[in-house]
Residue frames as qw, qx, qy, qz and C-alpha x, y, z in Angstrom:
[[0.000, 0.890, 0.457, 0.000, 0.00, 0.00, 0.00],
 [0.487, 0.463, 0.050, 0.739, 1.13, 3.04, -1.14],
 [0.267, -0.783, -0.291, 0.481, 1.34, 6.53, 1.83],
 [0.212, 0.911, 0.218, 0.279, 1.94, 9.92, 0.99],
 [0.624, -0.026, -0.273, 0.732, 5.24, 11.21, 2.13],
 [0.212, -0.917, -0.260, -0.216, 4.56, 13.93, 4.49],
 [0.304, 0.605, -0.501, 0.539, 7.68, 16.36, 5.90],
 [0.503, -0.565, 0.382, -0.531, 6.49, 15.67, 9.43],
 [0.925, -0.222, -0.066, -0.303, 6.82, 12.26, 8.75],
 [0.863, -0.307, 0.225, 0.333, 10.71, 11.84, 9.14],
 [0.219, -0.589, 0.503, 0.594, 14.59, 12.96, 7.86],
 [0.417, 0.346, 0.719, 0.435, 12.98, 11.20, 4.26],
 [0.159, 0.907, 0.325, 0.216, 10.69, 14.44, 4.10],
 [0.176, -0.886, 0.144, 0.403, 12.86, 17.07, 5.33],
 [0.393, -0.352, 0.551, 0.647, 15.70, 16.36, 3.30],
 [0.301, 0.451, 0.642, 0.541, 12.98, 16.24, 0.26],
 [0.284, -0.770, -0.297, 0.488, 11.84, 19.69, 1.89],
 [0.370, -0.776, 0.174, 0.480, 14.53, 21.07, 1.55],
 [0.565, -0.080, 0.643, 0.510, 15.52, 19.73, -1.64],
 [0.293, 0.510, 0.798, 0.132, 12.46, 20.53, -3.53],
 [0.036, -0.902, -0.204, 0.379, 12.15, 24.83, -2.46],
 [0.410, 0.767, 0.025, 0.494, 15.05, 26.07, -4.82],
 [0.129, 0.817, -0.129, 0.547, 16.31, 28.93, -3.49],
 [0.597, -0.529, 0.122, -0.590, 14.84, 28.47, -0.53],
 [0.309, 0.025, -0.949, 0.062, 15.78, 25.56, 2.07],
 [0.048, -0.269, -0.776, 0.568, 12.90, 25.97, 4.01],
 [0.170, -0.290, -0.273, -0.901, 9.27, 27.67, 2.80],
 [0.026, 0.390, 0.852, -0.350, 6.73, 27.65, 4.97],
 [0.316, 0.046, -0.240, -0.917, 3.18, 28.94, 3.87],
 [0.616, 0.076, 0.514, -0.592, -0.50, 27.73, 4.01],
 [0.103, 0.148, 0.900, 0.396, -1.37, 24.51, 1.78],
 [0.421, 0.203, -0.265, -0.843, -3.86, 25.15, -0.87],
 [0.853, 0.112, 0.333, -0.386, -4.32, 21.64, -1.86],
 [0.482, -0.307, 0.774, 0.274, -2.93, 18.56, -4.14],
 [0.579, 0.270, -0.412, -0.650, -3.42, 17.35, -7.50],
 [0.965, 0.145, -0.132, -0.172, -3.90, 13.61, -9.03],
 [0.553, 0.713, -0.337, 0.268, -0.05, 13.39, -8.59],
 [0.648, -0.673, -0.280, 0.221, 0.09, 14.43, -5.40],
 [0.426, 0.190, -0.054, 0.883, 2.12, 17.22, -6.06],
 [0.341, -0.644, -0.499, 0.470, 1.16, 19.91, -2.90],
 [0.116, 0.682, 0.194, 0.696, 0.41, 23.45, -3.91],
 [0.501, -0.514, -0.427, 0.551, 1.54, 25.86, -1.18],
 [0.280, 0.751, 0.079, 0.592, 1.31, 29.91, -0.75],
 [0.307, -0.581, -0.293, 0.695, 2.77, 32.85, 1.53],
 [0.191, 0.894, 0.178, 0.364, 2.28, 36.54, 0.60],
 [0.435, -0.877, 0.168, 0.117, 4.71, 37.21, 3.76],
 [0.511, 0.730, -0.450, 0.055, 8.60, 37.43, 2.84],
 [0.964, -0.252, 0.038, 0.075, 10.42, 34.35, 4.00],
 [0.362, -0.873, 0.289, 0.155, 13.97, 35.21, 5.39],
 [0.761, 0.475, -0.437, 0.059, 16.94, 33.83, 2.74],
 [0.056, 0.626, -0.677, 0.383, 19.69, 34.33, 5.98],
 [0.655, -0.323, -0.682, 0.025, 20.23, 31.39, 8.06],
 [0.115, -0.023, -0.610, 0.784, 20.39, 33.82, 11.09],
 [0.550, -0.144, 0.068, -0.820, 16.29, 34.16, 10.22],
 [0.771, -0.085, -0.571, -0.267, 15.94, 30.19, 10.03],
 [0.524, -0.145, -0.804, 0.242, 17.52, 29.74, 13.03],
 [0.353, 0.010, 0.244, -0.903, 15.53, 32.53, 14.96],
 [0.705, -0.041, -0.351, -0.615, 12.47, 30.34, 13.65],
 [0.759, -0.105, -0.642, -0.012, 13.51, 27.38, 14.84],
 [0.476, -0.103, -0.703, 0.518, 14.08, 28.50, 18.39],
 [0.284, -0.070, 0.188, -0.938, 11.22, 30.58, 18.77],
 [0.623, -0.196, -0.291, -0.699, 8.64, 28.07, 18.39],
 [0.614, -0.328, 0.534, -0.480, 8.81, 26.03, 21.44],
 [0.782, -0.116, 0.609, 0.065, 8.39, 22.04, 20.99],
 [0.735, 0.671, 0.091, 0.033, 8.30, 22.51, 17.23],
 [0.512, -0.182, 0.221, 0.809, 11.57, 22.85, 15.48],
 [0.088, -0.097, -0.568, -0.813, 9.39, 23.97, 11.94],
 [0.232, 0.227, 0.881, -0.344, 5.85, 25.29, 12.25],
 [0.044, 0.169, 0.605, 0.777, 3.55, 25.84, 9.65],
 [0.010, 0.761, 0.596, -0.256, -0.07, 27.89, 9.84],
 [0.270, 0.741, 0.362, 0.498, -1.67, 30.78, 8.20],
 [0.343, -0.054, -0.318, 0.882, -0.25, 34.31, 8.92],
 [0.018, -0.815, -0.566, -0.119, -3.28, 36.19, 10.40],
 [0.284, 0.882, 0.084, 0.367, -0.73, 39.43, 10.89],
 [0.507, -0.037, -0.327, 0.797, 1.14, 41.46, 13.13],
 [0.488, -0.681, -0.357, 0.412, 1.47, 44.04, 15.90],
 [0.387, 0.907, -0.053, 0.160, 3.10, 47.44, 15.75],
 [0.289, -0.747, 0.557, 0.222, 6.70, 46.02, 17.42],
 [0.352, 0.561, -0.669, -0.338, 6.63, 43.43, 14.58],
 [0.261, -0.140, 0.954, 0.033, 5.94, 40.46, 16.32],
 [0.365, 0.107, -0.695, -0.611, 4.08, 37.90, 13.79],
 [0.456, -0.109, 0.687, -0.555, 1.01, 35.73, 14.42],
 [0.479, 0.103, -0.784, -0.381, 0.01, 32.36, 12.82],
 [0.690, -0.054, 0.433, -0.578, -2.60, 30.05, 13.31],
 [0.588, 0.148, -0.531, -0.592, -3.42, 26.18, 12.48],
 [0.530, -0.295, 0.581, -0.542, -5.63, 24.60, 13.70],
 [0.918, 0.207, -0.260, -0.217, -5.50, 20.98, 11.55],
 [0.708, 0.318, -0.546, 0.315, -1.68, 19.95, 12.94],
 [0.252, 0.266, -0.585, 0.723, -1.34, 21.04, 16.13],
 [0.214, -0.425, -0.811, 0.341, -3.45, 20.53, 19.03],
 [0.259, -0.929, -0.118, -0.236, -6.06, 23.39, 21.16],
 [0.622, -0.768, -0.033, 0.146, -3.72, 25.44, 22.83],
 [0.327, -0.697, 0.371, 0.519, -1.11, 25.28, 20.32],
 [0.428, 0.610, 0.522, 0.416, -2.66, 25.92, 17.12],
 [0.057, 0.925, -0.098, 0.362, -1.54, 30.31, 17.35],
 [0.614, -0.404, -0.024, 0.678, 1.78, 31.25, 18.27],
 [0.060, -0.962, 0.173, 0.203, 3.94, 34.45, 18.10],
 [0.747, 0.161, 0.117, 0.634, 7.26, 34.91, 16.23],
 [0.386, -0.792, -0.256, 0.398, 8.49, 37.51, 17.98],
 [0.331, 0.935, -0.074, 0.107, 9.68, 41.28, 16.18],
 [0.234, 0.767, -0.418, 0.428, 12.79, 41.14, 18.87],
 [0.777, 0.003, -0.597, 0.201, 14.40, 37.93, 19.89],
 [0.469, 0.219, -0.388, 0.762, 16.29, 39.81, 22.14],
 [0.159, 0.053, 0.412, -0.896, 13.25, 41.76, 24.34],
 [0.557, -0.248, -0.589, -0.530, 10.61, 39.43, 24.08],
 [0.043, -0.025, 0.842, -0.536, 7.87, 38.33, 27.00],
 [0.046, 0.703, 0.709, 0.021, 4.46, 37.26, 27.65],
 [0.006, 0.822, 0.404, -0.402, 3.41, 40.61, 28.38],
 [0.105, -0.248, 0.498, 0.824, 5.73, 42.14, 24.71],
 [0.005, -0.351, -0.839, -0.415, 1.78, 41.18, 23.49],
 [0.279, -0.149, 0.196, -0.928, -0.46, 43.80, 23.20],
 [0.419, 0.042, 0.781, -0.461, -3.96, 43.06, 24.85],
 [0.741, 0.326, 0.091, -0.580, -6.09, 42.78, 21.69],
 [0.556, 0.393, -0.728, -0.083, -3.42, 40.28, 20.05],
 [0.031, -0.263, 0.890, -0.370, -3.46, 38.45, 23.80],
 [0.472, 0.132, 0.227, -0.842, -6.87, 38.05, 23.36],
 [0.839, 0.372, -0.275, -0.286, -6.94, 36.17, 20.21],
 [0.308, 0.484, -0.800, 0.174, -3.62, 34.22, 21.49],
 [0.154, -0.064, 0.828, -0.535, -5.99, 32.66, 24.39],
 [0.165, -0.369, -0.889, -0.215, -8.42, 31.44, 22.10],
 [0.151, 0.386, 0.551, -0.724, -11.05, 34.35, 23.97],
 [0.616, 0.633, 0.118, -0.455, -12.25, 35.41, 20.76],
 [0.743, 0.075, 0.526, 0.407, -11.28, 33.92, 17.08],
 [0.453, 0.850, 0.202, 0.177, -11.17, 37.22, 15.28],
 [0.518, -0.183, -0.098, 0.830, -7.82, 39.16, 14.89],
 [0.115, -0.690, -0.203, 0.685, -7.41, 42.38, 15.69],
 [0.085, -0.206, 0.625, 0.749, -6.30, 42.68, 11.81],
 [0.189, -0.339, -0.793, -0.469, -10.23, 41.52, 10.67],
 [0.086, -0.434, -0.690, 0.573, -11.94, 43.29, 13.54],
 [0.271, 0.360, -0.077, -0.890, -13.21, 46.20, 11.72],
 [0.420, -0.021, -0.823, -0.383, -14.53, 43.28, 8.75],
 [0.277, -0.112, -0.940, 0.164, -15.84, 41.78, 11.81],
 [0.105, 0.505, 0.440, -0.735, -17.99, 44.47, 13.58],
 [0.517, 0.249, -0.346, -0.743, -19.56, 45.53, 9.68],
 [0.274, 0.003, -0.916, -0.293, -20.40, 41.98, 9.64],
 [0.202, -0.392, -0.896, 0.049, -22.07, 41.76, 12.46],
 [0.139, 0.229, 0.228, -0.936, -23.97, 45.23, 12.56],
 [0.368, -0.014, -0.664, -0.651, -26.06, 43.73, 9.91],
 [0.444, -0.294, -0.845, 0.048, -27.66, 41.64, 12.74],
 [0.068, -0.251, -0.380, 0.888, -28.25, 44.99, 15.19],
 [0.085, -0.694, -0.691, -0.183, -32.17, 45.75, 15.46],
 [0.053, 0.018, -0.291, 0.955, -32.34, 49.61, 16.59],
 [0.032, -0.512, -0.834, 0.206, -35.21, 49.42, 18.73],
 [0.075, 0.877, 0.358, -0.313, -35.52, 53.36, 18.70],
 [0.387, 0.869, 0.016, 0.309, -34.23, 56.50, 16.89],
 [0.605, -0.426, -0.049, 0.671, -30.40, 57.32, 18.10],
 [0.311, 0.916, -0.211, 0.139, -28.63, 60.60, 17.24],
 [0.695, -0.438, 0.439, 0.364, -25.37, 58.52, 18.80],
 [0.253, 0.771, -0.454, -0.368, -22.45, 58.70, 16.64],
 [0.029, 0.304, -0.941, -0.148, -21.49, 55.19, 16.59],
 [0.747, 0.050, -0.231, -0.622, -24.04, 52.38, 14.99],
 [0.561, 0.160, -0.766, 0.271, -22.13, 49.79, 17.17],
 [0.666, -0.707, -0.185, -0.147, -22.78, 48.53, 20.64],
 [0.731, 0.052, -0.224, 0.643, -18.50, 48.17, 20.89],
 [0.315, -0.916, -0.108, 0.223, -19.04, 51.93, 21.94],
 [0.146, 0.960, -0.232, 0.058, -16.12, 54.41, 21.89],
 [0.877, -0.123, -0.030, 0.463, -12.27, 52.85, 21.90],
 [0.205, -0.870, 0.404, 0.194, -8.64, 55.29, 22.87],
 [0.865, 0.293, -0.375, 0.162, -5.72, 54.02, 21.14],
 [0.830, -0.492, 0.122, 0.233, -3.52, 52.44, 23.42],
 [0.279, 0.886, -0.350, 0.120, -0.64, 54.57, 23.25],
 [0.827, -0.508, 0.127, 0.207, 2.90, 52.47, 25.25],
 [0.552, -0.655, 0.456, 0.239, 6.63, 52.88, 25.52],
 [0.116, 0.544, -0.782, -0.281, 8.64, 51.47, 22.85],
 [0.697, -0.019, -0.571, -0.434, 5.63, 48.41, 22.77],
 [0.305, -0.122, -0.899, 0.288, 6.10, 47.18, 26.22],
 [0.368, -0.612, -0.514, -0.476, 2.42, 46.83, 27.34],
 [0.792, -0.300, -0.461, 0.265, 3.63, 46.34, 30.82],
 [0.160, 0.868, -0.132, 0.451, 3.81, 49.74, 32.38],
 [0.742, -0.670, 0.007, 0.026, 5.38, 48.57, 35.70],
 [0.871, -0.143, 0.119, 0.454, 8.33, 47.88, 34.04],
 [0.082, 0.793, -0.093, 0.597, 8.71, 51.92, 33.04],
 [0.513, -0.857, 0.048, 0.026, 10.56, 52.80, 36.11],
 [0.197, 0.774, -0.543, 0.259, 13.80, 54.63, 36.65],
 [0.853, -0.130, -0.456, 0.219, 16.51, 52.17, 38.33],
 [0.548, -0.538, -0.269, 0.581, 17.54, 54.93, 40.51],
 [0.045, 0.878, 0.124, -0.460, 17.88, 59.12, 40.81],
 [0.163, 0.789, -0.440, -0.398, 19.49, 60.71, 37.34],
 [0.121, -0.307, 0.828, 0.453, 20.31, 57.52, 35.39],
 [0.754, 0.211, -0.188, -0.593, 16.69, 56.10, 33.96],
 [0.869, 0.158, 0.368, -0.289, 16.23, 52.83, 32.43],
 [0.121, -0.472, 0.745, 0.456, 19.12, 51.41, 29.90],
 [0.266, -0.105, 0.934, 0.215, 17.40, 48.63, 29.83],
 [0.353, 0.689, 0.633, 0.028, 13.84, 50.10, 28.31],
 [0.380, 0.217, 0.253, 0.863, 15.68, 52.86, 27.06],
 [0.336, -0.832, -0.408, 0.169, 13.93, 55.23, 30.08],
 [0.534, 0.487, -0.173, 0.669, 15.95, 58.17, 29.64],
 [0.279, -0.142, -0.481, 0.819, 17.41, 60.20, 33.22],
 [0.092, 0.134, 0.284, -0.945, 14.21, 62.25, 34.47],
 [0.280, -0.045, -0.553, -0.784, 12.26, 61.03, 32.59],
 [0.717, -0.207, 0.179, -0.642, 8.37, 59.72, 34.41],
 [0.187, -0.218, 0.953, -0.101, 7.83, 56.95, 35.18],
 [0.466, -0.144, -0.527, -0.696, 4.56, 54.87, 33.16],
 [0.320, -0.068, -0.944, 0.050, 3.71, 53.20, 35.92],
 [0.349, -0.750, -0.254, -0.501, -0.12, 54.20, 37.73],
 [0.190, 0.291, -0.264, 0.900, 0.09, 55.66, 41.13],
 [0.243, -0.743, -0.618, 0.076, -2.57, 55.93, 43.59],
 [0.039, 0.860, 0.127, 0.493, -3.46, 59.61, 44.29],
 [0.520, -0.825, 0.143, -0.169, -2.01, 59.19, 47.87],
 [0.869, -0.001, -0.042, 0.493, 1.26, 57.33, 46.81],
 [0.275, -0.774, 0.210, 0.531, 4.36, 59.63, 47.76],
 [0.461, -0.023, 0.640, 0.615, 5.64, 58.28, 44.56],
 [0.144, 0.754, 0.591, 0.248, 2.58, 60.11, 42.44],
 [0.281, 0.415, 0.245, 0.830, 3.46, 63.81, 40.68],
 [0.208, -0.729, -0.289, -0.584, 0.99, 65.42, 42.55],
 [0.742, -0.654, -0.144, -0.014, 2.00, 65.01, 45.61],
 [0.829, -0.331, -0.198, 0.405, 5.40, 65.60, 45.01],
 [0.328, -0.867, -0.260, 0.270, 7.18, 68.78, 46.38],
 [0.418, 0.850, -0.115, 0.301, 9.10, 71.05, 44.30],
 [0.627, -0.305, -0.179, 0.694, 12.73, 71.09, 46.19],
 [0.206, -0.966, 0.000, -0.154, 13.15, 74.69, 47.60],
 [0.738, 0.163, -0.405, 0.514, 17.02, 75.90, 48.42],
 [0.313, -0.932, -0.173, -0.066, 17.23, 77.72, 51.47],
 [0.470, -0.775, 0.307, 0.290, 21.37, 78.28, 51.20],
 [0.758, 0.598, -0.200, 0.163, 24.18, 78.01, 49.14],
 [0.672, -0.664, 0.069, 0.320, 27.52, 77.19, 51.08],
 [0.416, -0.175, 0.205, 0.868, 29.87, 79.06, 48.38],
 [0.074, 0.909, 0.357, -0.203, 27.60, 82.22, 48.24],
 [0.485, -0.668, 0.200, 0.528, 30.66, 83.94, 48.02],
 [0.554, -0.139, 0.728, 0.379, 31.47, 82.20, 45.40],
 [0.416, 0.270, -0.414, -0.763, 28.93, 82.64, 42.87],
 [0.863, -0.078, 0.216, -0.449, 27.19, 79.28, 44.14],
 [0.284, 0.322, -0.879, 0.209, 28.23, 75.78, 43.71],
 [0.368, -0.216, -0.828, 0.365, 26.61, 73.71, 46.73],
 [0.434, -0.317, 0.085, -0.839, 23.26, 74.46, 47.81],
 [0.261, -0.257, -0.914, 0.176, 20.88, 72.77, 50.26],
 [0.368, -0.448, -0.228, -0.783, 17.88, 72.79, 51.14],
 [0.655, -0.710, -0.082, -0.245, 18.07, 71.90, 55.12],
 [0.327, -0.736, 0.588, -0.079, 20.85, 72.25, 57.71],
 [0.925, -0.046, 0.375, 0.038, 21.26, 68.27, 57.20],
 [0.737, 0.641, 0.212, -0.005, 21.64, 68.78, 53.94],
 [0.398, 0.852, -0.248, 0.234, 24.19, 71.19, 54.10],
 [0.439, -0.681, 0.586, 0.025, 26.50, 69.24, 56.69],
 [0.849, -0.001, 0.475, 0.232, 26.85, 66.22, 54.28],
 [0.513, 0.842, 0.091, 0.138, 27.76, 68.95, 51.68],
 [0.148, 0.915, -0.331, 0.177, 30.84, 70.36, 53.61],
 [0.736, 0.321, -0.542, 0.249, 34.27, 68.85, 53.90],
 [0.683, -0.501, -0.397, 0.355, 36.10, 67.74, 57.01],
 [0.244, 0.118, -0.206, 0.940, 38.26, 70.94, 57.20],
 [0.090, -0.407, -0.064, -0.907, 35.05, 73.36, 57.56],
 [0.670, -0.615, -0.298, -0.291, 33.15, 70.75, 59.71],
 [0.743, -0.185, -0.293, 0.573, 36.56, 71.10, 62.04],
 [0.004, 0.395, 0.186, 0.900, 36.24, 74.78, 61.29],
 [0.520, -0.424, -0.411, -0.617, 32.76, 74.51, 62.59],
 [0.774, -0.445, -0.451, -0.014, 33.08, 72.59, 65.29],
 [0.409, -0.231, -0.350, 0.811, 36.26, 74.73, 67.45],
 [0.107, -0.391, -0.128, -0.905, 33.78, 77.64, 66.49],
 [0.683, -0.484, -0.315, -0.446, 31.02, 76.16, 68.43],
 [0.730, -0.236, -0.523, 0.372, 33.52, 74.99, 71.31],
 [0.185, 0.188, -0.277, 0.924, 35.21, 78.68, 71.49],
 [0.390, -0.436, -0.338, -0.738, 31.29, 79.82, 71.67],
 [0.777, -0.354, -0.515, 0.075, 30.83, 77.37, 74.77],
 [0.702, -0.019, -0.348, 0.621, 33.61, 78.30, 76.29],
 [0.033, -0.189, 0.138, -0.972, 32.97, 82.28, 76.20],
 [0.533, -0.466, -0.335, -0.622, 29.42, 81.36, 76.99],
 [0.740, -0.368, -0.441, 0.351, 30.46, 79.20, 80.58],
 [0.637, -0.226, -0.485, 0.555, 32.38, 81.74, 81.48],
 [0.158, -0.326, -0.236, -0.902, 29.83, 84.50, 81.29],
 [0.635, -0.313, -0.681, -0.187, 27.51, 82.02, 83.16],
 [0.722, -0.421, -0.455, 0.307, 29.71, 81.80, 85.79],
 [0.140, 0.157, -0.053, 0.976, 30.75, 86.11, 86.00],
 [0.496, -0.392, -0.373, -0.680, 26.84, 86.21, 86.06],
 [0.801, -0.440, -0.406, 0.013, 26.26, 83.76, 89.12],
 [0.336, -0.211, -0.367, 0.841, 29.67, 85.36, 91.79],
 [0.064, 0.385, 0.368, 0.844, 27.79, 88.58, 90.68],
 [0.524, -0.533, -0.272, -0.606, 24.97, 88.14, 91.88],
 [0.738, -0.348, -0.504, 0.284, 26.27, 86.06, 95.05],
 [0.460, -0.003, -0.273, 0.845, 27.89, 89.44, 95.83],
 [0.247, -0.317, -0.038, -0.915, 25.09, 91.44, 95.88],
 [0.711, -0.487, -0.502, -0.077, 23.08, 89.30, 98.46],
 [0.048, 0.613, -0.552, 0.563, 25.88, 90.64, 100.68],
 [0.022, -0.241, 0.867, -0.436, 26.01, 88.89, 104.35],
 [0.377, -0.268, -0.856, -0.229, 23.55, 86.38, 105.50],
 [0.398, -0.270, 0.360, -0.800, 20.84, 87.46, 107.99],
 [0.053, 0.064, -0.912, 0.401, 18.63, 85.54, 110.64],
 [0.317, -0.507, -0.300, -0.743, 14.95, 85.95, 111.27],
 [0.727, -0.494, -0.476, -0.033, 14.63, 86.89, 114.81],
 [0.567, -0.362, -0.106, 0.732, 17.49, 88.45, 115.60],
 [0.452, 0.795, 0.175, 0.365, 18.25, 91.32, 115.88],
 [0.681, 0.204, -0.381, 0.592, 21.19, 93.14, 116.30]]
């Protein structure tokens, strides 16, 4: 009995694969269908990468699969790609991702309307959604007269503006004062995307414009301001806090022994001790 050689079915198909593409050692695209022959009619409309640094990016992006094959249903705006088939590959891993940027990819590098369709919640991509709402407006009874602007029950949508495409705004946050974010390319001062409750200390509104109340080369034309005594002892060097500190001893000193000019003083004006009862 005679079988159909299929590429999945062993190194006998791959190597005819591979043999068979021309140019091309690998094509991957959506079967059409077969003649009497059995000769397999295949298409892509997407460009298919000549370099082997894109074949092996393929092969190590698709999890158990080395090679996987399914219809491209589109892409994202950081590039990453999204295919779908659901005849070879179980539920659950019949739509994967091939990701814009090997190199800064994560669950959460998917925006939410693509994460949507990646979890099987709905079966329309975001790419046919507009196709999809005209389709089904056709089925929308208007019970009364609207002067609404929209003839949809989907209602008003914002585009989801983000970061360089990471959906994930927690991960907007400076790694510390004046240097930003290298690694999301967060530049020094720049906010931070992450929300804020209205009482977080961390939340713009709440925080306090720094005020200087000194400059310790005034003299100088400035140079080394602070804005509380603290502020300005971690500013000044050991000479001036040594400076400082016989100033504040001499000050002691002249101030004790005023104290104690102040206290005979007055013991001398009490003059001699009296009795009550006597008298002289």
């Amino acid at each position: 009995m005679k079988t159909a050689l299929k590429y999945r079915g062993g190194w006998r198909g791959l190597i005819e694969h591979m043999y068979t593409n021309g140019d091309y050692p690998f094509k991957f695209g959506t079967y059409m269908g077969c003649d009497a022959a059995g000769n397999r009619y295949y298409e892509n409309r997407v460009e298919i990468p000549r370099r082997m640094a894109g074949l092996i990016e393929h092969m190590y992006t698709n999890g158990d699969y080395p090679f996987k094959f399914g219809t491209y249903m589109g892409c994202d705006a950081a590039g990453n790609r999204y295919y779908e088939n659901r005849v070879d590959y179980p539920f659950g891993q019949h739509r994967w991702v091939e990701p814009g940027d090997i190199n800064n990819f994560d669950s959460s590098s998917i925006p939410p309307e693509w994460h949507g369709w990646m979890t099987s919640m709905n079966d329309s991509p975001p790419s046919s959604e507009e196709d999809y709402i005209s389709t089904k407006k056709g089925f929308i009874q208007q019970g009364c007269q609207s002067n609404a602007p929209l003839d949809h029950n989907v209602g008003h949508q914002e585009k989801f503006f983000n970061f360089h495409h990471m959906h994930n705004q927690s991960q907007v946050r400076s790694r510390g004062y004046n240097i930003g974010n290298p690694i999301v390319g967060l530049p020094p001062n720049a906010p931070d995307g992450y929300y804020t409750q209205p009482g977080s200390p961390y939340n713009p509104a709440n925080i306090r414009e720094t005020v200087m109340i000194g400059d310790l080369d005034a003299d100088k034309g400035g140079g080394r301001p602070y804005k509380s005594e603290m502020w300005a002892d971690r500013l000044r060097t050991p000479a001036e806090k040594a400076a400082i500190e016989a100033e504040q001893l001499a000050a002691y000193k002249l101030n004790l022994e005023e104290i104690q000019a102040s206290r005979k003083a007055a013991l001398k004006s009490r003059g001699a001790a009296t009795f009550v009862g006597k008298t002289s």
